[in-house]
C-alpha positions, 0 to 999 in steps of 0.5 A, spaced: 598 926 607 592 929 604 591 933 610 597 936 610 596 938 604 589 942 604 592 945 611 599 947 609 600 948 601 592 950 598 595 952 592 599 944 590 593 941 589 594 943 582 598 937 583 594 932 584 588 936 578 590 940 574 584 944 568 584 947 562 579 948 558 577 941 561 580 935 566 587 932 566 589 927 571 595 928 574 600 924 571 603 919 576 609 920 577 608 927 581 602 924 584 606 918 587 612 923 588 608 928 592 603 924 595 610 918 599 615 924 599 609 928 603 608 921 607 616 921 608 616 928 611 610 926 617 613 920 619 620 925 620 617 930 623 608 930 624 609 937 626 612 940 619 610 946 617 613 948 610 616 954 609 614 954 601 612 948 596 615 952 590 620 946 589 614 943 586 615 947 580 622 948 580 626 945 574 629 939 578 623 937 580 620 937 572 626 934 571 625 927 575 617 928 573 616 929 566 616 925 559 623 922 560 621 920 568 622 913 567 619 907 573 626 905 575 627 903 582 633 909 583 629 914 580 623 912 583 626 914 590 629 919 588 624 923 586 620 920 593 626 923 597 627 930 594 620 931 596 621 929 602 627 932 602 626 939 601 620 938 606 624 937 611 629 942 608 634 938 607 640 940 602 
């Protein structure tokens, strides 16, 4: 999984580190959420090569991974499979 992200989408480690002025973790939510929909993705399709990761910034996916992001089961997969899901560019 890490290795798809370095070879495919540089730009998302920012997910997983973020700086400014001085180190933050990720939360664990996104980490979660990008490291097993990444992982979903491969198991799909171990060829995929994504047209763009932008959807990580997109609101819906600030939605599912905020403050008000809770670890019930439901929103735990939905947030894995949107991931997943726009990976695989699926609606």
């Amino acid at each position: 999984m890490l290795d798809f992200v370095e070879t495919n989408c540089p730009n998302v480690f920012h997910i997983f580190v973020r700086t400014k002025n001085e180190y933050k973790p990720t939360t664990r939510i996104k980490f979660e959420s990008v490291a097993d929909g990444i992982a979903l993705a491969l198991r799909e399709n171990k060829e995929l090569v994504p047209k763009s990761m932008k959807f990580l910034d997109s609101e819906k996916f600030k939605e599912y991974t905020g403050a008000d992001a809770s670890s019930s089961n439901n929103k735990v997969v939905r947030r894995i499979e949107y991931v997943r899901d726009k990976l695989l560019n699926q609606p």
